[in-house]
N, C-alpha and C positions, 0 to 999 in steps of 0.2 A: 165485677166484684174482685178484690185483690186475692191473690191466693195469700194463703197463710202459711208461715216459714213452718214448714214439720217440725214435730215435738221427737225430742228425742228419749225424755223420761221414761223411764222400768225399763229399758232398752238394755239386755243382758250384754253385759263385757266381759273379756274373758283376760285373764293376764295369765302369760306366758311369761313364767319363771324355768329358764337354760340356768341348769344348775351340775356343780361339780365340786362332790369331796369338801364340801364346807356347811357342815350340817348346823352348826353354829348360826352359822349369816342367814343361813336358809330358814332359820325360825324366826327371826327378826322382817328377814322380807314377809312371809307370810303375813305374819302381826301386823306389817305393816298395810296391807292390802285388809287384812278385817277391820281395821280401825277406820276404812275410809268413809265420809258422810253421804256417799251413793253406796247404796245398796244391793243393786242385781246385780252380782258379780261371780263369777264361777272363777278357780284358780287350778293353772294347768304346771304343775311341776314336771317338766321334763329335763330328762336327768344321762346325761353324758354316761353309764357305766361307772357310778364311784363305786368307792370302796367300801363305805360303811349301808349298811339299812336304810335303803330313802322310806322305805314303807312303814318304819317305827317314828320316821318325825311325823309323817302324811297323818298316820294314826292319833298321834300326842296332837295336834292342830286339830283335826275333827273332832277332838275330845273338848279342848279349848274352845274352841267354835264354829260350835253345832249347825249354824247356819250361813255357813259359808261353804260352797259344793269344793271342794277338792276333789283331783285326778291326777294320777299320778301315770307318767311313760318313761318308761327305764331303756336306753340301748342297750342290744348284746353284748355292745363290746363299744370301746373308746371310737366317736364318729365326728367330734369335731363341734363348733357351735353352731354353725349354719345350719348343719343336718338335726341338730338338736333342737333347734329354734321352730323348724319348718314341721317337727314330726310336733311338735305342741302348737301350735298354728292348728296343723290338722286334726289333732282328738277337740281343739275348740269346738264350741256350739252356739258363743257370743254372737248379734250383730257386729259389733266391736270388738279386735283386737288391739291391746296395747303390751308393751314384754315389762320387763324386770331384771335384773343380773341379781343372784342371790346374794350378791356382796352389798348389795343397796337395798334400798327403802324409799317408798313413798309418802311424802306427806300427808294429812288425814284428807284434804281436799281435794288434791292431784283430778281423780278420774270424774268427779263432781262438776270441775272447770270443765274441763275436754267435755265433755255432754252438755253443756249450759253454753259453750264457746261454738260446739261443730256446727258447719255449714257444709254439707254434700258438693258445694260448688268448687270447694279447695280438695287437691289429694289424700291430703291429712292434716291432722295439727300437731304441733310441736309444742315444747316449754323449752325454758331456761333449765339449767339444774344448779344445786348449791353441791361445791367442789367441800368435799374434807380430805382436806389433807393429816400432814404430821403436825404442820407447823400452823398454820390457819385454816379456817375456812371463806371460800369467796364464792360469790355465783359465776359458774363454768364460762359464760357469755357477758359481757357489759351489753350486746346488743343481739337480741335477733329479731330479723324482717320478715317481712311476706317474698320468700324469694322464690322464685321460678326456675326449673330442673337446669339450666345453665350454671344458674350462680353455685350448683351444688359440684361443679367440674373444679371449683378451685378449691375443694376439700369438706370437710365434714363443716359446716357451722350451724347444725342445729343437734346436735348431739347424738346418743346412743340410741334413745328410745322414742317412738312415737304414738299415736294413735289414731285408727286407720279401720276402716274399715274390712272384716276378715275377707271378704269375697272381693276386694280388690288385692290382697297381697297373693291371693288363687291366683285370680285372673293374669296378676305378671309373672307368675313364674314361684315367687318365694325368696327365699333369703339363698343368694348364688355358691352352691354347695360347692362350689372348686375353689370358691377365696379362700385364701388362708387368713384375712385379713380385710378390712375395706367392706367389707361384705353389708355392713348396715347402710355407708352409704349408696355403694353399689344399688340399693332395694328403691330406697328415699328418689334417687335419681329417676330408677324406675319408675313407678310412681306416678312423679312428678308429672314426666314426659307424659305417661297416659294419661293421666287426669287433670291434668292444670295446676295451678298454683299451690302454696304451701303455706298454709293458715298457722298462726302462733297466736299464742295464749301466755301472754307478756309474766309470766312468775316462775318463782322456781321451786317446783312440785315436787321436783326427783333430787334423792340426796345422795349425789356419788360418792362414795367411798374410797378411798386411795390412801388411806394412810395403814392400812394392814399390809403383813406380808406374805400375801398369797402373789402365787405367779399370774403375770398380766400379760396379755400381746403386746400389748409394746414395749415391752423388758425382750422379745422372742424372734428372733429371724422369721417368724411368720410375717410380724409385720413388716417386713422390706418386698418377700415375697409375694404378700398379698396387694400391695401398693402398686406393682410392678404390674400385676396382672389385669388391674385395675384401670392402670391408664393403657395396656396392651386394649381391652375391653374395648372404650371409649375413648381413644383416642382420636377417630374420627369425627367426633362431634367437640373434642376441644379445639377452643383455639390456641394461637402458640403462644401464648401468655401463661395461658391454664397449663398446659404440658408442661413449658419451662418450670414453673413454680410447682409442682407435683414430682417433675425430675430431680428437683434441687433438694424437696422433702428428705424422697429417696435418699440421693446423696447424705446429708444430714443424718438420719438415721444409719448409713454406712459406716458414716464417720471419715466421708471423702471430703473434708473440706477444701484442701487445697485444688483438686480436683476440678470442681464446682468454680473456683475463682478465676481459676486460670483457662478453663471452658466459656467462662466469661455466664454460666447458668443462674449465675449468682443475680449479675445485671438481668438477665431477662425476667429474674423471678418476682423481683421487686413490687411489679404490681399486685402479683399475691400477696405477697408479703405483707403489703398497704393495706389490703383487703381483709385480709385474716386477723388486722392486728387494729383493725376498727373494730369488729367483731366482737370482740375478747376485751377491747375495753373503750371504746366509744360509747357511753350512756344513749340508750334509743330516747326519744323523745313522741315517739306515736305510736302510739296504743290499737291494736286490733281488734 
């Protein structure tokens, strides 16, 4: 008799919302997570040390809706977003965790797909997301694949957020509290390597935000620093392709161009280059 693929329905999910001093955005992500067409959902605000009352929005949303469990975890003091990330992870009690940045929102069906899409046999699954900017909006990716913890050596291409199982992001460790930066792919990588492949769910769920003027990492000498540290990490499992086109990143965000040209980094990086910039706007043509 054939087994049958497990049911994943009423399977509690927990989103992890790392939030900071944007009490605005952070009603709208909420909102965004009660509106979804899956139901068993618990939501975990963990919150960096801001500055105003996280516990008068928490309040106003459970008043909003009633049926949606909110938890709220405050730092003592300013700890960064990895440590932020990880300590909402932990007050979880989801089968399933997936995160949120308070600056975004989820579509109504987002968490609905990832449940009707998972297979236990991939690490996790991914989505596209729709990019808002100032000036347009576009989907963050023209393409993402079924790729495997290598392909993730030549940078981010499946975005910020995913969903994963909670007792597998235990089992690796967590979100790597010394990045300054990098740190979500740094996880994904992980991940990957332990479990196998990386399952996508071809739409775009998650709606990034970037046309406000809150402060970002990648506006931040965090993000050179964490990049840095990043291929220090794993550098041993790139190849010189990957490194070249990860140095050159670097470079780029320095603001070393000339640098970079005359290292000759520029020529070895190219084949990232090719790769990242299929990614971003090569239309996929197969479906997961």
């Amino acid at each position: 008799m054939r087994n049958k693929k497990p049911s994943w329905e009423n399977v509690c999910v927990s989103v992890v919302i790392a939030s900071y001093n944007r009490p605005v955005m952070l009603l709208r992500a909420i909102k965004s997570v009660a509106e979804q067409t899956y139901r068993n959902l618990e939501v975990i605000v963990s919150d960096d040390c801001s500055d105003f009352d996280v516990s008068s929005v928490i309040e106003k949303c459970q008043r909003d809706y009633p049926f949606l469990r909110i938890l709220l975890h405050r730092n003592s003091c300013n700890m960064g977003a990895p440590f932020t990330r990880n300590a909402g992870i932990n007050l979880a009690t989801g089968f399933f965790v997936t995160g949120l940045d308070d600056d975004d929102e989820f579509k109504t069906d987002r968490v609905e797909q990832f449940i009707r899409n998972y297979d236990s046999k991939c690490s996790f699954l991914a989505s596209n997301a729709e990019l808002v900017g100032r000036k347009k909006t576009r989907n963050l990716f023209a393409c993402i694949n079924q790729y495997d913890h290598s392909d993730l050596l030549w940078g981010n291409r499946i975005g910020n957020q995913i969903f994963v199982e909670r007792a597998r992001i235990l089992g690796v460790g967590g979100f790597d509290e010394s990045l300054t930066s990098s740190q979500d792919i740094d996880l994904w990588y992980r991940l990957a390597m332990k479990f196998g492949k990386i399952g996508v769910v071809h739409n775009n769920s998650y709606i990034l935000h970037t046309e406000h003027d809150e402060k970002r990492i990648t506006t931040s000498t965090n993000k050179i620093d964490g990049m840095k540290k990043f291929i220090e990490k794993h550098k041993n499992q790139m190849n010189f392709f990957q490194k070249q086109y990860l140095l050159f990143r670097v470079s780029v965000y320095e603001k070393k161009y000339l640098k970079s040209i005359l290292t000759l980094s520029l020529f070895f990086a190219l084949p990232g280059i090719l790769i990242n910039l299929r990614s971003r706007f090569v239309p996929c043509f197969l479906k997961f």
